[in-house]
Backbone bond lengths (Angstrom), bond angles and torsions (degrees), N, CA, C in turn:
res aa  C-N    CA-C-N  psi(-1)  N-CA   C-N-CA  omega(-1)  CA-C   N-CA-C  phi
1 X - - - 1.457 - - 1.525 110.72 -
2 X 1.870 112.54 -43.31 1.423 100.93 -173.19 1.367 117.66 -77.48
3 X 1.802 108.09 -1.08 1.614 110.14 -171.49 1.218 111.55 -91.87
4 X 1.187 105.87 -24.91 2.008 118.59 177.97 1.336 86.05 -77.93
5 X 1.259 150.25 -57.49 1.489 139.81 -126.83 1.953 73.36 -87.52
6 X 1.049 136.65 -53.37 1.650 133.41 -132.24 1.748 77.74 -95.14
7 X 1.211 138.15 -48.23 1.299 132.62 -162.14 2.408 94.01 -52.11
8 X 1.710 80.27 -73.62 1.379 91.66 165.67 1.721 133.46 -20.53
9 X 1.399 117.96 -54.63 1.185 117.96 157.18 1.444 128.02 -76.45
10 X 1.186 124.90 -9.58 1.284 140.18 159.36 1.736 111.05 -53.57
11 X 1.371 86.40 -56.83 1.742 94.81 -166.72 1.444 108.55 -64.82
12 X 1.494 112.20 -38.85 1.311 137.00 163.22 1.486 120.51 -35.12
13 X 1.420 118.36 -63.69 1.186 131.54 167.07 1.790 120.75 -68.57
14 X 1.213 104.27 -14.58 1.345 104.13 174.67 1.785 100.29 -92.99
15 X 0.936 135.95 -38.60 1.459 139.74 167.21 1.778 99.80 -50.69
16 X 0.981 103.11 -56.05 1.715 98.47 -157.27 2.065 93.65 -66.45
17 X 1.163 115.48 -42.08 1.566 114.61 -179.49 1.563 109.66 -52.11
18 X 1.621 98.39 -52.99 1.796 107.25 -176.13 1.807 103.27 -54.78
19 X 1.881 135.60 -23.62 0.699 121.32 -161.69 1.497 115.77 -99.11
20 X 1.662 78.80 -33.77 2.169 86.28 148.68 1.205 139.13 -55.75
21 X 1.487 100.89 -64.89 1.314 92.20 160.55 1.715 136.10 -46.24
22 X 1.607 117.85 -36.59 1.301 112.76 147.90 1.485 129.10 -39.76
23 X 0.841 103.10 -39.64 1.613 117.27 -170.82 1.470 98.88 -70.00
24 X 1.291 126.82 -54.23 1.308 111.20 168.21 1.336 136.00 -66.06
25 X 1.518 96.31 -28.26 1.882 104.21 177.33 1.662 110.35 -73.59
26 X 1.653 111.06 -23.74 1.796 106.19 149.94 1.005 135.98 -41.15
27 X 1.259 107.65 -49.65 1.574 131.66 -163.12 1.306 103.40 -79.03
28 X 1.188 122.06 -58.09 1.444 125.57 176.48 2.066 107.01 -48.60
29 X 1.089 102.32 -58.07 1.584 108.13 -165.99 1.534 99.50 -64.18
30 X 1.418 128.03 -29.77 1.111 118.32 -162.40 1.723 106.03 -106.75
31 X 1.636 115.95 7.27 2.007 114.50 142.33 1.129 89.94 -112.39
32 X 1.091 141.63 18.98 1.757 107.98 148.38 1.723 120.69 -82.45
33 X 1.705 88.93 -49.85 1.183 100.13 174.76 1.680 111.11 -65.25
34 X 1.364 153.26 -19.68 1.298 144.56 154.85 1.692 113.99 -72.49
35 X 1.410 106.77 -10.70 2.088 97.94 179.99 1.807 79.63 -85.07
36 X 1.246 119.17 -36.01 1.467 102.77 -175.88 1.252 125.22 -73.56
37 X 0.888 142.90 -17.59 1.756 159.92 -147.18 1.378 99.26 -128.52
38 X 1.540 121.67 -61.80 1.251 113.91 -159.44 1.603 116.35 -50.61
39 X 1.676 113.52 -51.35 1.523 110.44 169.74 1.079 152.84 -29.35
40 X 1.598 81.05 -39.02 1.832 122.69 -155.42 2.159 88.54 -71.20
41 X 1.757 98.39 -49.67 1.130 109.41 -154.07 1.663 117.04 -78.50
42 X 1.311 99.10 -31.23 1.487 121.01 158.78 1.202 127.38 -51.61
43 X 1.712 103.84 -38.32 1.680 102.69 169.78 1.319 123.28 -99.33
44 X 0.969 124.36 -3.43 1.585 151.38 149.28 1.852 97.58 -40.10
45 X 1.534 97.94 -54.60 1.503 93.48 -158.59 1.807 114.23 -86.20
46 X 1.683 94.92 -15.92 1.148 103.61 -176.37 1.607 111.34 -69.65
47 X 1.553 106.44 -56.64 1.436 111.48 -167.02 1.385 98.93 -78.89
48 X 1.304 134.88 -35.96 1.967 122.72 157.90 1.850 95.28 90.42
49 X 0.696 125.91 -148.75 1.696 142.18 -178.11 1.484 95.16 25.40
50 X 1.373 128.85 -171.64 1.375 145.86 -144.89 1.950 104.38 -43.62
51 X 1.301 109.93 -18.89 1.677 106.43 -163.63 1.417 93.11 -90.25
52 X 1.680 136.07 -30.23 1.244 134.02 171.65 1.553 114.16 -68.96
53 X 1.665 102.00 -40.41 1.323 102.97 178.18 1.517 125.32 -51.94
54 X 1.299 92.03 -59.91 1.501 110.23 169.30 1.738 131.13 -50.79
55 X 1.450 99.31 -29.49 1.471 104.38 177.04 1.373 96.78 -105.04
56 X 0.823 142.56 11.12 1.832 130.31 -175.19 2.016 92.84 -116.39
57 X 1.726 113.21 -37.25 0.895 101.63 167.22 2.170 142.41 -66.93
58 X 1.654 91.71 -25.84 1.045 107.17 147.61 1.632 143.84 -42.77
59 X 1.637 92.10 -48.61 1.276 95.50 165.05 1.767 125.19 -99.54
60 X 1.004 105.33 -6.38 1.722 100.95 154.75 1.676 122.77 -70.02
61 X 1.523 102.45 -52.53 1.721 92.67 150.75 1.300 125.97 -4.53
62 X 1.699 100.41 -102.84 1.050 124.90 179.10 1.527 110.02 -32.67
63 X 1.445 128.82 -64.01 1.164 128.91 -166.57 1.648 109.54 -52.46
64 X 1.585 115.18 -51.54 1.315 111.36 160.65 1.428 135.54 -60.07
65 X 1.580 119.55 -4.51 1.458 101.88 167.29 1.608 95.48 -86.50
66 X 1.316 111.40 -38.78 1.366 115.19 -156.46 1.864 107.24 -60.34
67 X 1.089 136.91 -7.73 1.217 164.91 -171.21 1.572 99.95 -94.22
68 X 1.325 107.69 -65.13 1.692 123.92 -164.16 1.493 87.05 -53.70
69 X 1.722 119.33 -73.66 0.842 136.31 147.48 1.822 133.97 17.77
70 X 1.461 113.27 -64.33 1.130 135.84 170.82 1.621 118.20 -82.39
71 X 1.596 119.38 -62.10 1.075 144.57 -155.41 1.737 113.26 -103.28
72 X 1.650 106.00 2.96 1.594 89.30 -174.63 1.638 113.53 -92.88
73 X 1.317 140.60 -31.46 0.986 146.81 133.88 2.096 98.52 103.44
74 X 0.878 106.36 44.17 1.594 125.76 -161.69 1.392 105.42 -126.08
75 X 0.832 120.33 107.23 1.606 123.08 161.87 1.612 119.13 -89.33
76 X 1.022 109.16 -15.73 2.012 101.93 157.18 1.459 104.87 -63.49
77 X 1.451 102.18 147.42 1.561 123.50 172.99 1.316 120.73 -73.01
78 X 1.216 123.83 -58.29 1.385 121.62 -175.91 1.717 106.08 -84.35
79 X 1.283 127.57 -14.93 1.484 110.38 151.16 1.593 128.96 -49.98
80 X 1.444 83.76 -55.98 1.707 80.32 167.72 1.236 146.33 -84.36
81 X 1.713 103.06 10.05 1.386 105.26 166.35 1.349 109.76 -105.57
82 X 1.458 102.64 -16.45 1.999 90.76 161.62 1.009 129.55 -71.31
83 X 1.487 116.13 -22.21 1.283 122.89 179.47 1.746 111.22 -85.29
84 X 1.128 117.92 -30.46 1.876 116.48 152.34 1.626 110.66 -51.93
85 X 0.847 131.61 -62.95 1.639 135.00 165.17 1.192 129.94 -41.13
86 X 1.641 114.79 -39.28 1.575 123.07 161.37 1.472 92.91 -76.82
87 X 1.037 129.57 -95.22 1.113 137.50 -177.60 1.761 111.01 27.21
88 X 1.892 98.24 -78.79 0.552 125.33 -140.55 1.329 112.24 -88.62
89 X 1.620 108.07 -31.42 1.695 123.74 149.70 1.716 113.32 -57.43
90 X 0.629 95.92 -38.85 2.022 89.46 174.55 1.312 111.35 -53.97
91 X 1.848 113.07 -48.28 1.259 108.81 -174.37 1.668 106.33 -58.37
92 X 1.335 108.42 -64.44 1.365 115.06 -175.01 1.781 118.91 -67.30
93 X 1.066 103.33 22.05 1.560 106.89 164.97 1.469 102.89 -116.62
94 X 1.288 130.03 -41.86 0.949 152.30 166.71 1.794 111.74 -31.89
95 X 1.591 113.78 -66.08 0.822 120.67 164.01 1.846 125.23 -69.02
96 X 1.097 126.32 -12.14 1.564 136.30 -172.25 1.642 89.88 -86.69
97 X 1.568 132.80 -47.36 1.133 121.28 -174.90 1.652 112.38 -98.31
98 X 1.335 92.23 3.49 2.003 88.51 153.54 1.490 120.29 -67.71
99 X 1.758 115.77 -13.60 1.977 124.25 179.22 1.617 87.75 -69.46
100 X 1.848 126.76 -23.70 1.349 108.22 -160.77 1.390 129.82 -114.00
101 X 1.390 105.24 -46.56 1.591 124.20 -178.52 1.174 99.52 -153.89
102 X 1.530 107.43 160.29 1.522 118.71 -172.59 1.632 102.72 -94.74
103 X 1.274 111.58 -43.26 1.470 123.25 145.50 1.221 112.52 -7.36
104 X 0.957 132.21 -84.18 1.343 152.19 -172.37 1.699 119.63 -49.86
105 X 1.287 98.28 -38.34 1.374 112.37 -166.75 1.543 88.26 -81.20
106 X 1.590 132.61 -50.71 1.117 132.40 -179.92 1.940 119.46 -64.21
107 X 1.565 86.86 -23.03 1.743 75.37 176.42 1.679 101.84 -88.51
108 X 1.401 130.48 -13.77 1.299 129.48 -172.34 1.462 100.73 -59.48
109 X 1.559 92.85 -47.05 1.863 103.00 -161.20 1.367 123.13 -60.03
110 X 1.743 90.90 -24.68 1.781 96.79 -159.64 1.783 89.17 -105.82
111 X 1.777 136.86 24.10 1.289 128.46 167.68 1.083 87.48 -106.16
112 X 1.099 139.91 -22.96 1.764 146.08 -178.79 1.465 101.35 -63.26
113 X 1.336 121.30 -70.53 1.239 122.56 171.98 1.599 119.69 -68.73
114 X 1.149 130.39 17.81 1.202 119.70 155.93 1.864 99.87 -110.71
115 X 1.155 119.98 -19.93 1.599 113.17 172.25 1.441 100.79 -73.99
116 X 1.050 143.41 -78.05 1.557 135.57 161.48 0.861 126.30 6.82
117 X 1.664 120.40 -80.40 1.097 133.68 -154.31 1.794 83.68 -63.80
118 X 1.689 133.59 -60.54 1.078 124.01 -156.23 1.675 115.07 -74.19
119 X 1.407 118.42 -22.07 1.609 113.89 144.35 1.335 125.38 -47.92
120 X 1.015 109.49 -50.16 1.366 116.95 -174.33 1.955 107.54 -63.65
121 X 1.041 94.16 -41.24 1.709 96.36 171.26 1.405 121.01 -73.94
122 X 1.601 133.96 -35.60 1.115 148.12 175.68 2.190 99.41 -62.87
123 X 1.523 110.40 -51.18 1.161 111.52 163.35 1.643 124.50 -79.31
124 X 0.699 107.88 16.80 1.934 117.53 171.16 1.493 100.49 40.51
125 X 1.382 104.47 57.17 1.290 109.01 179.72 1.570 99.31 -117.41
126 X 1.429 129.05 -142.30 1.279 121.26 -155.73 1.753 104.94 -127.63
127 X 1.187 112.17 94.89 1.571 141.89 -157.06 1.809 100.35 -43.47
128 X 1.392 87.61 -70.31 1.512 129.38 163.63 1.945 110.86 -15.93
129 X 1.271 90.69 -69.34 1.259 93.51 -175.70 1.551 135.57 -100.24
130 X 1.331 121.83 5.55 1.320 171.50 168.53 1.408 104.96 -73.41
131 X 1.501 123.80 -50.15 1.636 141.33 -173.94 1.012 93.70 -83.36
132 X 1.437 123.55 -50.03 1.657 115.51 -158.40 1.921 106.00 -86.80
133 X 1.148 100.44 -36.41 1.346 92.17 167.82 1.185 132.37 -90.32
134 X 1.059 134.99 16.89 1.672 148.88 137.32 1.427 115.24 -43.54
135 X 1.571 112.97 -54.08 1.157 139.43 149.80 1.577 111.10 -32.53
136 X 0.755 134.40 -106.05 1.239 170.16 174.89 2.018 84.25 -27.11
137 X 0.969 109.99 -108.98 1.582 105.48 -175.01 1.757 138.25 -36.31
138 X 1.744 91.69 4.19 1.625 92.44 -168.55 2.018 81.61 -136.12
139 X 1.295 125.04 -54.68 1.236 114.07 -163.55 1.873 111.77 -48.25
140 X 1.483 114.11 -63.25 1.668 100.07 176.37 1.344 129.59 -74.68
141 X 1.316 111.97 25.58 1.465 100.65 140.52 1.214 114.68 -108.24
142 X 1.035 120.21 -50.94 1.858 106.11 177.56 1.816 115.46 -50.86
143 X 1.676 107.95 -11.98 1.305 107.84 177.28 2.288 104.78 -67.51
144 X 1.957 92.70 -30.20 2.066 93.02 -160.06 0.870 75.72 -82.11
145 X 1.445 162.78 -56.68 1.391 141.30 -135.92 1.754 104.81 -81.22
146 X 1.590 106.24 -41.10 1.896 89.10 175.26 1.569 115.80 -79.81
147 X 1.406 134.90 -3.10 1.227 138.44 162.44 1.483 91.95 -73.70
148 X 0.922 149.18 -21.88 1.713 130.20 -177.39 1.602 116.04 -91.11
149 X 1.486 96.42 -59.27 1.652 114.78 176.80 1.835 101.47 -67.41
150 X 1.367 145.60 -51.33 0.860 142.99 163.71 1.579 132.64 -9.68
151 X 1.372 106.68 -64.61 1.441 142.57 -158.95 1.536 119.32 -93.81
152 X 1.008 127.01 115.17 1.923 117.22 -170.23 1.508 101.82 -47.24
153 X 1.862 109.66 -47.89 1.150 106.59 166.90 1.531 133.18 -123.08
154 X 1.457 99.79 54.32 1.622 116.22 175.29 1.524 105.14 -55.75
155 X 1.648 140.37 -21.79 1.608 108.46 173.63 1.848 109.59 -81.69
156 X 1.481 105.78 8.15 1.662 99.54 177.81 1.385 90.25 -97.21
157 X 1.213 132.52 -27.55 1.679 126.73 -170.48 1.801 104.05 -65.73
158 X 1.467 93.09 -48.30 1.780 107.22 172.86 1.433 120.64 -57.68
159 X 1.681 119.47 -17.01 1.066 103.37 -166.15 1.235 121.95 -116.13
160 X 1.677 102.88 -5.89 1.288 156.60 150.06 1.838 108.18 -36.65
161 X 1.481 94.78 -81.42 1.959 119.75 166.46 1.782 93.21 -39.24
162 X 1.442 114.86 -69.38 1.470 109.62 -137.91 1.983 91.75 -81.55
163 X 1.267 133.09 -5.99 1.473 127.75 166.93 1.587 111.50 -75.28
164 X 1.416 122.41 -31.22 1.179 127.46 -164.27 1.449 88.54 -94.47
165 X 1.164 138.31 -47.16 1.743 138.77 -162.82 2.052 86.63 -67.13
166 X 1.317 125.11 -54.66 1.339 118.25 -130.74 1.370 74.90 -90.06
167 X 1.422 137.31 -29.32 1.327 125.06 -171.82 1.655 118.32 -66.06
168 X 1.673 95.72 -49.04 1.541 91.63 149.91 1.155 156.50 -13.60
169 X 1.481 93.36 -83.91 1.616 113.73 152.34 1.253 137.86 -54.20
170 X 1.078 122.49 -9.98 1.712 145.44 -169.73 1.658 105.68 -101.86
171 X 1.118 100.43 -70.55 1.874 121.41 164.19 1.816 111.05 -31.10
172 X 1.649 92.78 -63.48 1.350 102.46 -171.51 1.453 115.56 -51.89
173 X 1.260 120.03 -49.27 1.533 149.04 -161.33 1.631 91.58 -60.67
174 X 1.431 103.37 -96.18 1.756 119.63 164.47 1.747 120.77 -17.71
175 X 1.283 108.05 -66.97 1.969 111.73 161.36 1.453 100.10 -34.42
176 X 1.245 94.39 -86.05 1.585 108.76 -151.39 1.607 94.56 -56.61
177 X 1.531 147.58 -64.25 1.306 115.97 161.83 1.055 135.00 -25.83
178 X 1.229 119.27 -40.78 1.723 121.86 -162.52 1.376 100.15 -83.84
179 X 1.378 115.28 -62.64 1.619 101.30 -165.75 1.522 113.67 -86.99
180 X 1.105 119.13 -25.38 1.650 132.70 -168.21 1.523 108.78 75.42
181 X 1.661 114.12 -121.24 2.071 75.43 177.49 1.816 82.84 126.64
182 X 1.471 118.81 150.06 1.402 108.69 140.83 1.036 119.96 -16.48
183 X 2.211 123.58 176.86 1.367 123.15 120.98 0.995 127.50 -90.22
184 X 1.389 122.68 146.03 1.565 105.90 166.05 0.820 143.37 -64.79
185 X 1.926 119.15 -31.21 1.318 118.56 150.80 1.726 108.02 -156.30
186 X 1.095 68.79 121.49 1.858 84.33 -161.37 1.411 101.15 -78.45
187 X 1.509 140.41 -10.58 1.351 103.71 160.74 1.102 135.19 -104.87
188 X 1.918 103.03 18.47 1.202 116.85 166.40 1.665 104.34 -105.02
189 X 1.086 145.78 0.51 1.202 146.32 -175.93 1.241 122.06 170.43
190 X 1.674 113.98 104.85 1.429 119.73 161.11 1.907 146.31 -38.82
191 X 1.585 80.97 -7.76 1.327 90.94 -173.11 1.551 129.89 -136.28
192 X 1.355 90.82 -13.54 1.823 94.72 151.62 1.385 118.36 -94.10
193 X 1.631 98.73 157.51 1.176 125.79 -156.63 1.332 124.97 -126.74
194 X 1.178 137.42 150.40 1.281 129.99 174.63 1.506 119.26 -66.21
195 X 1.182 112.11 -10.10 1.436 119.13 -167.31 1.360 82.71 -107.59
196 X 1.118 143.39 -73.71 1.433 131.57 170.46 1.641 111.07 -13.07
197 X 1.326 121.49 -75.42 1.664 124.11 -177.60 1.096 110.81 -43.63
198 X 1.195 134.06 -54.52 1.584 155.26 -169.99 1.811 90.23 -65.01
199 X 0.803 133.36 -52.15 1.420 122.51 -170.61 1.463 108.35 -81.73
200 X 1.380 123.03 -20.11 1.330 143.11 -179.40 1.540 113.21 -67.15
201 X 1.440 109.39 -43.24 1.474 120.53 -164.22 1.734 89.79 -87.17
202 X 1.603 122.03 -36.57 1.414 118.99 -149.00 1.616 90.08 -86.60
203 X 1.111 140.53 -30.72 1.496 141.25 164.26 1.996 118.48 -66.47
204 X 1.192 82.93 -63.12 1.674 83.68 158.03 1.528 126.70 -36.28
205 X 1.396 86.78 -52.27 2.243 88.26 165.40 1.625 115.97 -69.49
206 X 1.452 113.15 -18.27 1.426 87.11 -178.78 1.423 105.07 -104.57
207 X 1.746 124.04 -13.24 1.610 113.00 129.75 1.529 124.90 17.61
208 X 2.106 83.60 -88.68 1.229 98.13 -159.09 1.010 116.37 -75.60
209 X 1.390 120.25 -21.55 1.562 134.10 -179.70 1.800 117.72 -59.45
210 X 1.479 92.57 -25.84 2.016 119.38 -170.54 1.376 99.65 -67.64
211 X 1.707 96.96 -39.21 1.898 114.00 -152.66 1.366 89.86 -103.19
212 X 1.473 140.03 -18.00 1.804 112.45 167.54 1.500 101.65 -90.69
213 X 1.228 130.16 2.99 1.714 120.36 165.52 1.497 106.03 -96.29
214 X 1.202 139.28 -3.65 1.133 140.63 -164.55 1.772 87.49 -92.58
215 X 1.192 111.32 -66.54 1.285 126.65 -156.03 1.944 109.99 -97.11
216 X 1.135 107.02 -0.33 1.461 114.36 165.65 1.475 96.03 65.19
217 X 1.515 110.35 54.37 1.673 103.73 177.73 2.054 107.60 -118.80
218 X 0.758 122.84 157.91 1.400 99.62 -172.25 1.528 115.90 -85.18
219 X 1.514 86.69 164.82 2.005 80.72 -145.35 1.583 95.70 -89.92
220 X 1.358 153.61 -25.51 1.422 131.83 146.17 1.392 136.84 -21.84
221 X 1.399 96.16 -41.30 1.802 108.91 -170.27 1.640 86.57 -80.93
222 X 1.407 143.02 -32.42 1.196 140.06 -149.36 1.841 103.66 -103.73
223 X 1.250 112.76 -12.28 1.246 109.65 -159.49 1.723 87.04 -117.73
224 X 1.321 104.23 -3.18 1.734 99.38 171.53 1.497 106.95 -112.09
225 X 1.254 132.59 -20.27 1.140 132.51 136.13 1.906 144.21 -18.06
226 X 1.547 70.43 -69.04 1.231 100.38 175.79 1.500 112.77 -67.80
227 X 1.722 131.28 -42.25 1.155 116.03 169.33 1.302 122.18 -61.48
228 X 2.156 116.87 -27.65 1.768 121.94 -165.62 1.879 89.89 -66.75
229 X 1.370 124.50 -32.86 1.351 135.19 179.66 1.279 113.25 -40.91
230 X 1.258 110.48 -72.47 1.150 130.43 169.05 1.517 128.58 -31.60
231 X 1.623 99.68 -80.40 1.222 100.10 163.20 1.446 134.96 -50.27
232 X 1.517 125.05 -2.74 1.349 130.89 -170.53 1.377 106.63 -93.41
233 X 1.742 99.78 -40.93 1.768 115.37 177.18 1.725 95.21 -53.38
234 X 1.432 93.39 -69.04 1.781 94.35 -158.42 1.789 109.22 -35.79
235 X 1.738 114.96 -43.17 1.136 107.69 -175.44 1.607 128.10 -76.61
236 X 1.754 109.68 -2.50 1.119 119.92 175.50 2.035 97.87 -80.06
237 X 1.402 104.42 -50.59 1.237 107.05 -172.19 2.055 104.26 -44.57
238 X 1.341 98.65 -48.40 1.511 104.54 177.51 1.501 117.86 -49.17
239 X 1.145 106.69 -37.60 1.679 109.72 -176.73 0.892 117.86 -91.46
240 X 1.272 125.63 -14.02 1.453 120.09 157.15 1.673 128.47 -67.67
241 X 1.711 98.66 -20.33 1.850 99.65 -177.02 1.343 81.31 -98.45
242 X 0.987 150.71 -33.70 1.632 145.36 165.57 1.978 104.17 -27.79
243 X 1.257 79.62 -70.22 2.178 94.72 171.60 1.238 87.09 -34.49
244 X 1.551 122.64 -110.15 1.056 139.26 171.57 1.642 128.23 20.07
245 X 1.390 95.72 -72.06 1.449 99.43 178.65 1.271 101.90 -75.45
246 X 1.351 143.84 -39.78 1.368 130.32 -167.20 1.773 110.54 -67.97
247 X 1.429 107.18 -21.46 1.387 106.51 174.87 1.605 108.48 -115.03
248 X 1.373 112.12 28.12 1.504 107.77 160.05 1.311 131.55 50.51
249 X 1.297 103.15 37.84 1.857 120.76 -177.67 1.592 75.05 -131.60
250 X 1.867 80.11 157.80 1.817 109.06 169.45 1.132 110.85 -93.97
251 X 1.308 119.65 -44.20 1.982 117.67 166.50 1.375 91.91 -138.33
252 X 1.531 83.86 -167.99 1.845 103.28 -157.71 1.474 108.40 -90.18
253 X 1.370 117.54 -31.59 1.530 140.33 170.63 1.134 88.54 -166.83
254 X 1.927 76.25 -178.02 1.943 93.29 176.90 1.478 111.32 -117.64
255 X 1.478 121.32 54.52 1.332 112.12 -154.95 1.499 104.03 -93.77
256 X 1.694 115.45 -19.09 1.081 129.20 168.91 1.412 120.36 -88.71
257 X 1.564 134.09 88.56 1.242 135.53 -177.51 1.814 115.18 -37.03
258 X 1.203 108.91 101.23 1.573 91.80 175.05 1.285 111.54 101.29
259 X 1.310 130.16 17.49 1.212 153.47 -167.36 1.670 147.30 -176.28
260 X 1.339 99.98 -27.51 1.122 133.56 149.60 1.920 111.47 101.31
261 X 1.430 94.72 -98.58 1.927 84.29 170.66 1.114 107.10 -96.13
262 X 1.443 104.63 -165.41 1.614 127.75 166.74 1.558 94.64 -71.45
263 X 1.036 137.87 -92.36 1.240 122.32 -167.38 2.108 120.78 -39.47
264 X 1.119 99.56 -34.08 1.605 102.47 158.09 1.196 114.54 -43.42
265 X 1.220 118.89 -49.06 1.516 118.40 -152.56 2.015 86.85 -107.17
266 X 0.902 120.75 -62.17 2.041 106.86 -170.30 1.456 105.19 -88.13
267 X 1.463 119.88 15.86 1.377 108.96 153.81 1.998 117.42 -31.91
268 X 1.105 123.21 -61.89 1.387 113.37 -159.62 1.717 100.97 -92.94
269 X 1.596 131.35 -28.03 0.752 103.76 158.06 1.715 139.19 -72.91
270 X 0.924 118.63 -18.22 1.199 137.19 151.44 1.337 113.94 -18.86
271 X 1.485 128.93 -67.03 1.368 140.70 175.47 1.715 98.12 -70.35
272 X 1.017 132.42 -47.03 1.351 102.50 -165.42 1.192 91.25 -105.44
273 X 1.460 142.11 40.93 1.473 124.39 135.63 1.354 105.85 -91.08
274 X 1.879 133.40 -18.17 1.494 131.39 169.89 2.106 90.83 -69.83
275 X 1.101 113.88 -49.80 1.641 90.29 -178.52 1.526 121.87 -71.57
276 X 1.088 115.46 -10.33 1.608 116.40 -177.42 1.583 93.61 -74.62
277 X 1.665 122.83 -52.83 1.126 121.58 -178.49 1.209 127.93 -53.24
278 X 1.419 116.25 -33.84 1.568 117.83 165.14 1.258 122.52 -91.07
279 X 1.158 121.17 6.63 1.633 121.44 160.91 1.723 99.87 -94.60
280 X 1.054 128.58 -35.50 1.123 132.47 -179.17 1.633 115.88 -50.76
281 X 1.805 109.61 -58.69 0.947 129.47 -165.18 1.910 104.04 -80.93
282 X 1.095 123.79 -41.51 1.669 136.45 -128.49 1.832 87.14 -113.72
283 X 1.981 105.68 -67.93 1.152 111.36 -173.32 1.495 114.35 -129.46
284 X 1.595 103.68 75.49 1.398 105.32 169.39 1.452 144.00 -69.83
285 X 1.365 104.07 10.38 1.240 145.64 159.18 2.127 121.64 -51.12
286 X 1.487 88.47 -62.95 1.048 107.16 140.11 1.913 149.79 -26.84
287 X 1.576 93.47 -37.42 1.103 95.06 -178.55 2.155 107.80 -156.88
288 X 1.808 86.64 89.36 1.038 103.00 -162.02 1.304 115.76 -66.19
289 X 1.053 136.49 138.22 1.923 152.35 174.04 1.584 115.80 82.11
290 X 1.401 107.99 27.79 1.585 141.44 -163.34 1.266 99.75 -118.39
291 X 1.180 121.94 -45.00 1.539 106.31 -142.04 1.855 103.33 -106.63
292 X 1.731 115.27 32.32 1.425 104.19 162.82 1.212 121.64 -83.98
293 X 0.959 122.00 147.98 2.155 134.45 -151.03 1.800 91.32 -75.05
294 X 0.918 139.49 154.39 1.584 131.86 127.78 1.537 112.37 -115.16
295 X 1.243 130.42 54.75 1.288 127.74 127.59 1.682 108.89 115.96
296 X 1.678 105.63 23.85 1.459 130.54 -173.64 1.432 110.91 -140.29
297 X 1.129 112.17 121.07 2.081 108.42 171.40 1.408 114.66 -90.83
């Protein structure tokens, strides 16, 4: 009994070390992999025209195979490689008419999801989710690229979005490690926390608070902003392990060291570059010393 019980905690304790030690070899891969990326993506957003195009189109790609990938549910062959090819042209059309109209980007998204959805039916694969992620994998990027090209100063609107998104995400991660806490919703994710969100929203405000002294905007309107921001990321981040769990993968790929896919990693910005775009477009009111045109609706 005492040799099973001591073997038992042995094995026990060797699991819980191997999971620490994971835990650190995360952590590590996932600021290396952001000192590498983060720059890259920042200057992408700064200089805007063909280097945003090109890198924002890259990652709609990806996000649409990685989707096709997850969500097509087809065991014919050439269904599912048409549907990687549509897929994957939606994103990148999607994003090419984000240089023009937002219009555009929304009618790209929703011919994507009507080619899908009808591949996806011709392959007796899953109609449903094929439509919706057409949507979903091609609309927010063509949404960051017309918030940039759009705007006289769409890379301050972008840089604005991507302090409040990364603070989020940064906050959330760190909280919810550090203290543990409830979950928030455990059958969309084992590992966020309420104490995570709560630390998410309270950094996010001073975000926004960073970004109305930066830009001389007043800091109420920015620090209430900045929390609707927030909270939009966190619920994009949610729907993506929602995806996830309903299709029984841990990430989407591993193309992101330490993070996993493209949709792993711009899950939450993702959503609040579709809300930046419709405050941009709808209620520019909303988002004061933002909203001068450069020569795109």
């Amino acid at each position: 009994m005492r040799s099973d019980v001591a073997i038992d905690d042995s094995a026990a304790s060797a699991a819980e070390g191997q999971k620490r030690g994971g835990g650190r070899r995360e952590i590590v891969l996932r600021v290396v992999s952001a000192l590498i990326l983060a720059p890259l993506g920042l200057a992408a957003c700064w200089y805007g025209g063909p280097v945003l195009w090109i890198a924002t189109g890259l990652c709609g790609v990806a996000a649409a195979i990685e989707w096709t990938r997850m969500a097509a549910q087809t065991e014919v062959i050439w269904a599912r490689w048409a549907l990687y090819l549509v897929m994957a042209a939606g994103a990148a059309a999607a994003v090419w008419f984000g240089s023009q109209r937002l219009e555009l980007v929304a009618l790209a998204s929703l011919i994507t999801c009507a080619a899908a959805g009808l591949l996806a039916w011709a392959g007796k694969g899953s109609v449903s989710s094929m439509a919706f992620g057409a949507i979903y994998a091609s609309l927010p990027f063509g949404a960051f690229v017309w918030i940039r090209e759009s705007q006289t100063s769409g890379q301050y609107y972008l840089m604005a979005l991507l302090a409040i998104v990364w603070t989020t995400d940064i906050a959330a991660y760190f909280a919810g490690r550090g203290f543990g806490g409830p979950l928030l919703s455990p059958k969309d994710s084992p590992n966020k926390t309420w104490t995570g969100a709560i630390g998410a929203l309270v950094c996010a405000g001073l975000a926004g608070a960073a970004v109305a002294r930066a830009v001389g905007g007043d800091f109420m309107h920015w620090l209430f902003a900045s929390l609707i921001v927030s909270v939009v990321a966190q619920a994009g981040d949610l729907l993506e392990s929602r995806f996830k769990r309903l299709y029984g993968v841990k990430d989407t790929s591993g193309i992101v060291p330490g993070h996993g896919g493209v949709l792993d990693r711009l899950d939450a910005l993702m959503a609040a570059a579709v809300l930046g775009a419709l405050v941009l477009r709808f209620l520019p009111g909303l988002a004061p010393g933002f909203g001068g045109q450069a020569g795109v609706g």
